[in-house]
MARPADO-281267 format. One record per residue (C-alpha): residue number from 1; residue in one letter; x, y, z. Coordinates in steps of 0.02 Angstrom, whole numbers, plus 50000, padded with zeros to 5 digits. Example, Ala and Ser with C-alpha at 12.3 -4.5 7.8 and 13.67 -1.06 7.14 Angstrom:
+-----+------+-------+-------+-------+
|  nr | rest |     X |     Y |     Z |
+-----+------+-------+-------+-------+
|   1 |    a | 50615 | 49775 | 50390 |
|   2 |    s | 50684 | 49947 | 50357 |
+-----+------+-------+-------+-------+
END
This chain:
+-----+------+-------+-------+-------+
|  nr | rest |     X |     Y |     Z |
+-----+------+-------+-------+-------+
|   1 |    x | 56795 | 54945 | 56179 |
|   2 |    x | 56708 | 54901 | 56013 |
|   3 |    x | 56767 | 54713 | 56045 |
|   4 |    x | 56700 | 54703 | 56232 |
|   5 |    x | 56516 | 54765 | 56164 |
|   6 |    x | 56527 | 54651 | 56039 |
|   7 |    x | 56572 | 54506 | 56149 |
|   8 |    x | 56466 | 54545 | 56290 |
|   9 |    x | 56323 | 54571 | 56151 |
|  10 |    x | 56338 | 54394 | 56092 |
|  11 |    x | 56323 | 54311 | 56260 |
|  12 |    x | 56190 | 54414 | 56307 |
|  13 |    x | 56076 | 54377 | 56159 |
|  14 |    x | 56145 | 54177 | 56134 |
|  15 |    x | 56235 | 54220 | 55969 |
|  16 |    x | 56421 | 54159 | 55986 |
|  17 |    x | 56371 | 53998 | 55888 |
|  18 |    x | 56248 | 54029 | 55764 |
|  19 |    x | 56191 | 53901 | 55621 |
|  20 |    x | 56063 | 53893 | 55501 |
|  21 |    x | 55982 | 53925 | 55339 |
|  22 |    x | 56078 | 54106 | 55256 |
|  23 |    x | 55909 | 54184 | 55281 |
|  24 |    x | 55899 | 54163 | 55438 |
|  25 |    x | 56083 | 54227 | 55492 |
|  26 |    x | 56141 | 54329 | 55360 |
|  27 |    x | 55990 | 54426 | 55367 |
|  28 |    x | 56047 | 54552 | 55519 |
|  29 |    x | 56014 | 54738 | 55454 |
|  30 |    x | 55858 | 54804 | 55563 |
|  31 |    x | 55764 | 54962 | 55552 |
|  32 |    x | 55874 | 55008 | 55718 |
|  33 |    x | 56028 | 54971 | 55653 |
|  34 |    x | 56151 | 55107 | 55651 |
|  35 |    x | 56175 | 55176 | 55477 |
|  36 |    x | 56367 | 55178 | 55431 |
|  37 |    x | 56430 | 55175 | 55265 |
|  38 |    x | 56522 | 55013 | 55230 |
|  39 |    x | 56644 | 54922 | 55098 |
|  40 |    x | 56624 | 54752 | 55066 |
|  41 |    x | 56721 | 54591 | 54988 |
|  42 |    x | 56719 | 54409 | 54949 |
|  43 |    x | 56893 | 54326 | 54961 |
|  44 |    x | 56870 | 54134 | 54892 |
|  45 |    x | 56988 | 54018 | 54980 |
|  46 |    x | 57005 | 53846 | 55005 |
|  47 |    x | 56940 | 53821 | 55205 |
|  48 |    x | 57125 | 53762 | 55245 |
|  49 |    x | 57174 | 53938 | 55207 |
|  50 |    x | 57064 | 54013 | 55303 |
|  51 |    x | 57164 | 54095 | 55459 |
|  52 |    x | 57296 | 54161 | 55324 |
|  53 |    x | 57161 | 54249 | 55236 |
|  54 |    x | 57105 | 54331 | 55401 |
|  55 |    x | 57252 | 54378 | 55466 |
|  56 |    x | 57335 | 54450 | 55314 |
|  57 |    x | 57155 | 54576 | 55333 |
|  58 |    x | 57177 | 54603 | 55498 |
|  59 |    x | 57357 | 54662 | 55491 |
|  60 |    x | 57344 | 54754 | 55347 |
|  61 |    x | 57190 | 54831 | 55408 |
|  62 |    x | 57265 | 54888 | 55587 |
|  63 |    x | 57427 | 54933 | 55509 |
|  64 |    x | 57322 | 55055 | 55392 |
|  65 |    x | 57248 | 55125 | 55545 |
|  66 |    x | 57391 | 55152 | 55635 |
|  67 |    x | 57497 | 55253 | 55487 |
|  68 |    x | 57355 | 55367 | 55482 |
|  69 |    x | 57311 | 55381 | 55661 |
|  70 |    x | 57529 | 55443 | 55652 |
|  71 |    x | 57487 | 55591 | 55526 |
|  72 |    x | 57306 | 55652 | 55614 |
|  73 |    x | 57186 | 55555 | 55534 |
|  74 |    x | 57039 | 55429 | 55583 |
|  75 |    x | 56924 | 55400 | 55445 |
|  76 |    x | 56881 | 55236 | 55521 |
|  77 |    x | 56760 | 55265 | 55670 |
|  78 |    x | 56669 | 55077 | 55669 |
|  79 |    x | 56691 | 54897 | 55674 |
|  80 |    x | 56768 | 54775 | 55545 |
|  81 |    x | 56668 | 54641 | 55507 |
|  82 |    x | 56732 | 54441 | 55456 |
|  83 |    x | 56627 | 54322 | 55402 |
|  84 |    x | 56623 | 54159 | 55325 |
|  85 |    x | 56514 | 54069 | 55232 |
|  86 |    x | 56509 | 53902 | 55094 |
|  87 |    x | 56505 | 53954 | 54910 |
|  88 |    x | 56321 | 53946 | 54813 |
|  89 |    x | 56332 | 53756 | 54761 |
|  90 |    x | 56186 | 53711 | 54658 |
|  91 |    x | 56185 | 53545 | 54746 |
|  92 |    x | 56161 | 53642 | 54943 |
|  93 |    x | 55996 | 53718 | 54880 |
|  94 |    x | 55859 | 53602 | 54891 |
|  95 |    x | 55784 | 53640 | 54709 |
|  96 |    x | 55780 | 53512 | 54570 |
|  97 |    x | 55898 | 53579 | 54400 |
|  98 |    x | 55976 | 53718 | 54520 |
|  99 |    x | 56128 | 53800 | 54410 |
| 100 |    x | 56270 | 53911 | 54469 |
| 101 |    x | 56227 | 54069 | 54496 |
| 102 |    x | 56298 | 54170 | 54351 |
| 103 |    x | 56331 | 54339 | 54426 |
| 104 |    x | 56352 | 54289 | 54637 |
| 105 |    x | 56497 | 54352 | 54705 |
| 106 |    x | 56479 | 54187 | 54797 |
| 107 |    x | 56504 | 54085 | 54631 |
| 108 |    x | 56637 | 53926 | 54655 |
| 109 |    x | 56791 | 53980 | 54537 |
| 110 |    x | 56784 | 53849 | 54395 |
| 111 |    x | 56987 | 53837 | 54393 |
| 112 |    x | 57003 | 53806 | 54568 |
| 113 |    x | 56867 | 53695 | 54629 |
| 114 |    x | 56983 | 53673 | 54780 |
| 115 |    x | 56918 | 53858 | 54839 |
| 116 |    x | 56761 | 53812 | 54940 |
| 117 |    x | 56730 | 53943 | 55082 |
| 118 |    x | 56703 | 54137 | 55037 |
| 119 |    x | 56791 | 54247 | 55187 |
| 120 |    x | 56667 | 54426 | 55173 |
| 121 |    x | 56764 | 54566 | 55223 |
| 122 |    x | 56710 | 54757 | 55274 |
| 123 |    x | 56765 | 54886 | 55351 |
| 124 |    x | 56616 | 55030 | 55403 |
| 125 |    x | 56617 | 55188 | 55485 |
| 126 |    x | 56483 | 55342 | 55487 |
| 127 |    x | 56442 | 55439 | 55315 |
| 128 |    x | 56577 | 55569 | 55258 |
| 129 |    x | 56710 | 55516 | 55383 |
| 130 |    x | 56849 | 55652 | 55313 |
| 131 |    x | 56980 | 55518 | 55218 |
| 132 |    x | 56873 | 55374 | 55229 |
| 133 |    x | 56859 | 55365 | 55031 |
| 134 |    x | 57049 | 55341 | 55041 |
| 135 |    x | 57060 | 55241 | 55163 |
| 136 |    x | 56945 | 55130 | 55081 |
| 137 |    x | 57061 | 55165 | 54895 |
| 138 |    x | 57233 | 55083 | 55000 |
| 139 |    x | 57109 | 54922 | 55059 |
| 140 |    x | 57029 | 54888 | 54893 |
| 141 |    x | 57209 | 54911 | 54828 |
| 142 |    x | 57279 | 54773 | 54962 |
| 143 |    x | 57141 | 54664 | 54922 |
| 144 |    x | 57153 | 54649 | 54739 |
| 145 |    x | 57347 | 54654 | 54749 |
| 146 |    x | 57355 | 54510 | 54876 |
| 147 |    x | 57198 | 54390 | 54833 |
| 148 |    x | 57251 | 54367 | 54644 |
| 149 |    x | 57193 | 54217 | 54617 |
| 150 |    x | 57354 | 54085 | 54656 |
| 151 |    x | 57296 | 54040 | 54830 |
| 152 |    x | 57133 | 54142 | 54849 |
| 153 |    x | 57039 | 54257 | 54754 |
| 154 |    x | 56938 | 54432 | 54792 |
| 155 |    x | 56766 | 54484 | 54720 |
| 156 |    x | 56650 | 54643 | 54772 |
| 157 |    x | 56488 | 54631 | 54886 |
| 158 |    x | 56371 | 54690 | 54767 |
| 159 |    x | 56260 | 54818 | 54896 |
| 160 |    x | 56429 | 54866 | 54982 |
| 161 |    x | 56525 | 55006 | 54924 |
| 162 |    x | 56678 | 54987 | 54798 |
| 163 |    x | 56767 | 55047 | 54660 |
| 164 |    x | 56836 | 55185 | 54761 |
| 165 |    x | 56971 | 55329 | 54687 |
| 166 |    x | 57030 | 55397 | 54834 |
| 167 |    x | 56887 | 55554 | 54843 |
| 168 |    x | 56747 | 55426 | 54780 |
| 169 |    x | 56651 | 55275 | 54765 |
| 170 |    x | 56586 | 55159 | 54625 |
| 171 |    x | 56698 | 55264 | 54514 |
| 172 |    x | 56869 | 55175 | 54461 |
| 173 |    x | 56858 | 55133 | 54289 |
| 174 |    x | 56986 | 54994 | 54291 |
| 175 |    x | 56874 | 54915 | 54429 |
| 176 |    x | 56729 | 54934 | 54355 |
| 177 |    x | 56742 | 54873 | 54194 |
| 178 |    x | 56913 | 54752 | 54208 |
| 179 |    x | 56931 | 54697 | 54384 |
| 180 |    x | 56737 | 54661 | 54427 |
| 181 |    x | 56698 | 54589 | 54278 |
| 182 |    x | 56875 | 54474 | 54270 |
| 183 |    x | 56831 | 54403 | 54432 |
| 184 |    x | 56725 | 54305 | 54363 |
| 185 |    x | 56783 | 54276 | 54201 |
| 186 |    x | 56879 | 54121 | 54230 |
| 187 |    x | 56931 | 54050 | 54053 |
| 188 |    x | 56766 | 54059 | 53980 |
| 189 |    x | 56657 | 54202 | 53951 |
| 190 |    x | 56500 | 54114 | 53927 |
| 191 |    x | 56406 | 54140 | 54109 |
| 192 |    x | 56461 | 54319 | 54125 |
| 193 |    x | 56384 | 54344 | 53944 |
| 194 |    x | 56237 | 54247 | 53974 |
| 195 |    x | 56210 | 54340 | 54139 |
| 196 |    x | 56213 | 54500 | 54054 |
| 197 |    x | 56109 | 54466 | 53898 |
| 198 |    x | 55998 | 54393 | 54023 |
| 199 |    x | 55969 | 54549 | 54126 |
| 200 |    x | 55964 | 54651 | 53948 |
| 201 |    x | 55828 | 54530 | 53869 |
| 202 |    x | 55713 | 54549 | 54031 |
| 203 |    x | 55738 | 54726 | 54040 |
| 204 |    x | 55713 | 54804 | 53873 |
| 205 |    x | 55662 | 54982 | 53922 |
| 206 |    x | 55815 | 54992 | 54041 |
| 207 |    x | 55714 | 55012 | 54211 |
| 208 |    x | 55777 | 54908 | 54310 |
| 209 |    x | 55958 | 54967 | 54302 |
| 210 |    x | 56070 | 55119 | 54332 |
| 211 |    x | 56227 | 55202 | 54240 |
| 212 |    x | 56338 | 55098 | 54368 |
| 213 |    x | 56258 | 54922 | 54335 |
| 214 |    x | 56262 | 54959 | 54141 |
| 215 |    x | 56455 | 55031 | 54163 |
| 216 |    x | 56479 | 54832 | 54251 |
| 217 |    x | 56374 | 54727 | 54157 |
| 218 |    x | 56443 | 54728 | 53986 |
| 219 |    x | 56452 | 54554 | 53869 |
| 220 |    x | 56645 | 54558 | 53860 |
| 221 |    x | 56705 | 54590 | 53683 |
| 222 |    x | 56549 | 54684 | 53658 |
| 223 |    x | 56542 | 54893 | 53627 |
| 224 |    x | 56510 | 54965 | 53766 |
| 225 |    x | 56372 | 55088 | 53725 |
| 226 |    x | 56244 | 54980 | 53640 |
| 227 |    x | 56120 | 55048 | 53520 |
| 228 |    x | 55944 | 55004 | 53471 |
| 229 |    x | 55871 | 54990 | 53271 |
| 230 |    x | 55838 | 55178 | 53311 |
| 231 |    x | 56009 | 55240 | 53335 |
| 232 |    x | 55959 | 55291 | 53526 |
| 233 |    x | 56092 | 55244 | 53653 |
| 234 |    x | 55963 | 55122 | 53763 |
| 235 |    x | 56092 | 55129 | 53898 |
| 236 |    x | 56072 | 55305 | 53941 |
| 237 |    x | 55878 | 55353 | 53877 |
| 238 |    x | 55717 | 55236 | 53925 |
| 239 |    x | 55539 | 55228 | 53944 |
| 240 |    x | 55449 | 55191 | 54057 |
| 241 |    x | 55283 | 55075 | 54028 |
| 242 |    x | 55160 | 55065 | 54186 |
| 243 |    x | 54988 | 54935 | 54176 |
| 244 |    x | 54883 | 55070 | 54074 |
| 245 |    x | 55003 | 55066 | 53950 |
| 246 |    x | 55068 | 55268 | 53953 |
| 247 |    x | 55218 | 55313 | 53945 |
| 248 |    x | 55341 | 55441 | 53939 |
| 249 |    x | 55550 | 55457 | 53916 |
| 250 |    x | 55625 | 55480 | 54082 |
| 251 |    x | 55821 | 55504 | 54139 |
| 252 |    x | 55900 | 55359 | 54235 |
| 253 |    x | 55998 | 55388 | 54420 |
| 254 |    x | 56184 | 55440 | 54396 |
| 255 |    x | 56216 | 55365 | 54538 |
| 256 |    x | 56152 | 55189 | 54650 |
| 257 |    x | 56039 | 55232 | 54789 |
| 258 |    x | 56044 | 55122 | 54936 |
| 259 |    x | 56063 | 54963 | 54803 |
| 260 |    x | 55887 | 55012 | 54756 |
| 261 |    x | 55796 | 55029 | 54599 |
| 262 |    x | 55784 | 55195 | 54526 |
| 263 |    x | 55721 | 55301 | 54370 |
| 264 |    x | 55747 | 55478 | 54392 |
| 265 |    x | 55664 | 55631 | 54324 |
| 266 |    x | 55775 | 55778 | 54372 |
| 267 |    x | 55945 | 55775 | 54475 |
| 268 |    x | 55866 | 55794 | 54634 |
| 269 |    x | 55697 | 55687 | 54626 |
| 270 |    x | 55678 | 55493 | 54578 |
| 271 |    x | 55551 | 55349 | 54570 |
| 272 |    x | 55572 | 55194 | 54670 |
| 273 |    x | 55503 | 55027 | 54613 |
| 274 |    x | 55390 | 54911 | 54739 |
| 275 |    x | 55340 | 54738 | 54715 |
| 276 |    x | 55226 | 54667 | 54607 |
| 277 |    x | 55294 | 54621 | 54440 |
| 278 |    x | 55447 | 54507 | 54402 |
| 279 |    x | 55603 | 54579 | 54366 |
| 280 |    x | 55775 | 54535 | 54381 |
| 281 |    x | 55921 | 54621 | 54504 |
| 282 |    x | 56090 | 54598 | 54480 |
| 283 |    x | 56137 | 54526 | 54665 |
| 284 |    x | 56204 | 54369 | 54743 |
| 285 |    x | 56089 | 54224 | 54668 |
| 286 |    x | 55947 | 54371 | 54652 |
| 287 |    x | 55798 | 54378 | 54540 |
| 288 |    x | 55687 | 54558 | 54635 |
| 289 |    x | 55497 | 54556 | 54614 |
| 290 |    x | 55456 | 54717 | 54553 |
| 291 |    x | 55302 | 54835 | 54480 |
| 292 |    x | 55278 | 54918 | 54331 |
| 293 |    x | 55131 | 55017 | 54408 |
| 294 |    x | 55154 | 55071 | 54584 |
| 295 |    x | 55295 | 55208 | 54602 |
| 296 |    x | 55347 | 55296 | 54778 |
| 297 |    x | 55409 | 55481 | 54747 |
| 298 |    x | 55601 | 55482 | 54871 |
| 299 |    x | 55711 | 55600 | 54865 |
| 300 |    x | 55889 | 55548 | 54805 |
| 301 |    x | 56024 | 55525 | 54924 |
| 302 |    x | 56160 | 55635 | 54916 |
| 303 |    x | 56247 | 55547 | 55072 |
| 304 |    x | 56318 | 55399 | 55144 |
| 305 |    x | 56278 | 55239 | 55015 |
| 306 |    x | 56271 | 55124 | 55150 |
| 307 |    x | 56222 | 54954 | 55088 |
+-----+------+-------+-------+-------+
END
């Protein structure tokens, strides 16, 4: 049934064969969209390759459903989504000196230069789906099992969820600090590092990060809690400078918020940065514009995580 709507949807709005600029296409979440939690992949291929990668998803992915569906369970109540795109080539964008983008999940792999297409994988269904967490576990499992780098390769969606244990997300430690970062450590450390160090240098009072991004984005071969000349752990204290120049310590989020911005001052209540100032955001090719001044109270999602 989910197939027929989506067929009949793309005749019916002149989308079967769509091409374009990525801001134009890939752009497709609306204030009406449906909001489902959803995980979310890169597998780098060569284009040659590209029905094996896709069916080797799709089987695994309807075989999963199917041993569950035998023992009660359906923690999968929406669509998967395939897409495909080219990889971020500095010589597509029309930019004189473009560079690779350090930290895009979309980055050509510089041992296989053969790899040229990424395949985006996910798999999405409504927030706290009973088993969806380990559902999600057995995929990322396949996925990093499978892809290994011979023939293709896997890397996360940044704003998609990952890193799951089996009861949560954005919480396997071997993930997040061997697997993520590995992915794109491809026999030389030196754009991983210099992505990180950049982020750290343009970010000195730790706003524009969370405990997840700092658990990520360490400079391999470094400690992992860095300190300042003050002794003070700046990974897990900050403060916070707005235009007037006050300030005042406050506690970081635990936890990402809808791939948004945060600095928290109690477990329940947070601050959300708008634009205005320049700041940097670990994403796909991303640099956010953000404020130092102008702060929106929100309430911190205990729920889905959709990205």
């Amino acid at each position: 049934m989910q197939y027929e709507a989506v067929a009949a949807g793309l005749v019916a709005t002149r989308s079967g064969d769509l091409w374009g600029l990525s801001k134009n296409l890939l752009l497709c979440i609306k204030p009406t969209t449906v909001r489902l939690h959803a995980n979310g992949y890169a597998i780098l291929t060569r284009r040659t390759h590209l029905q094996q990668v896709v069916h080797k998803f799709a089987a695994f992915h309807s075989s999963l459903l199917e041993a569950y569906a035998a023992r009660g369970g359906y923690p999968i109540n929406g669509p998967a989504d395939i897409r495909v795109t080219g990889l971020d080539v500095p010589a597509d964008v029309s930019v004189s000196g473009a560079v690779v983008s350090a930290l895009s999940a979309a980055r050509p792999h510089d041992a296989h230069t053969e790899w040229d297409v990424a395949v985006w994988v996910d798999v999405l269904t409504h927030a706290n789906t009973a088993g969806a967490d380990r559902f999600y576990h057995e995929m990322e499992r396949f996925l990093v099992n499978r892809f290994t780098g011979t023939d293709s390769m896997v890397r996360v969606e940044r704003s998609k969820g990952w890193a799951y244990t089996g009861s949560r997300r954005w919480a396997d430690e071997t993930m997040l600090t061997h697997t993520i970062p590995d992915s794109y450590h491809t026999g030389s450390t030196v754009d991983w590092n210099w992505g990180v160090q950049t982020l750290d240098a343009m970010d000195p009072h730790r706003v524009f990060t969370t405990a997840l991004l700092d658990n990520v984005l360490q400079v391999r071969g470094r400690p992992q809690h860095a300190r300042d000349d003050h002794g003070q752990d700046h990974r897990t204290r900050t403060t916070l400078r707005d235009d007037r120049q006050c300030s005042r310590p406050v506690e970081r989020a635990r936890r990402p918020w809808r791939g948004r911005i945060l600095v928290s001052h109690s477990p329940r209540r947070a601050e959300r940065v708008s634009n205005g100032h320049q700041g940097v955001f670990p994403s796909s090719l991303s640099v956010s514009r953000c404020s130092w001044a102008q702060f929106q109270r929100a309430e911190l999602s205990r729920g889905d995580g959709a990205g």
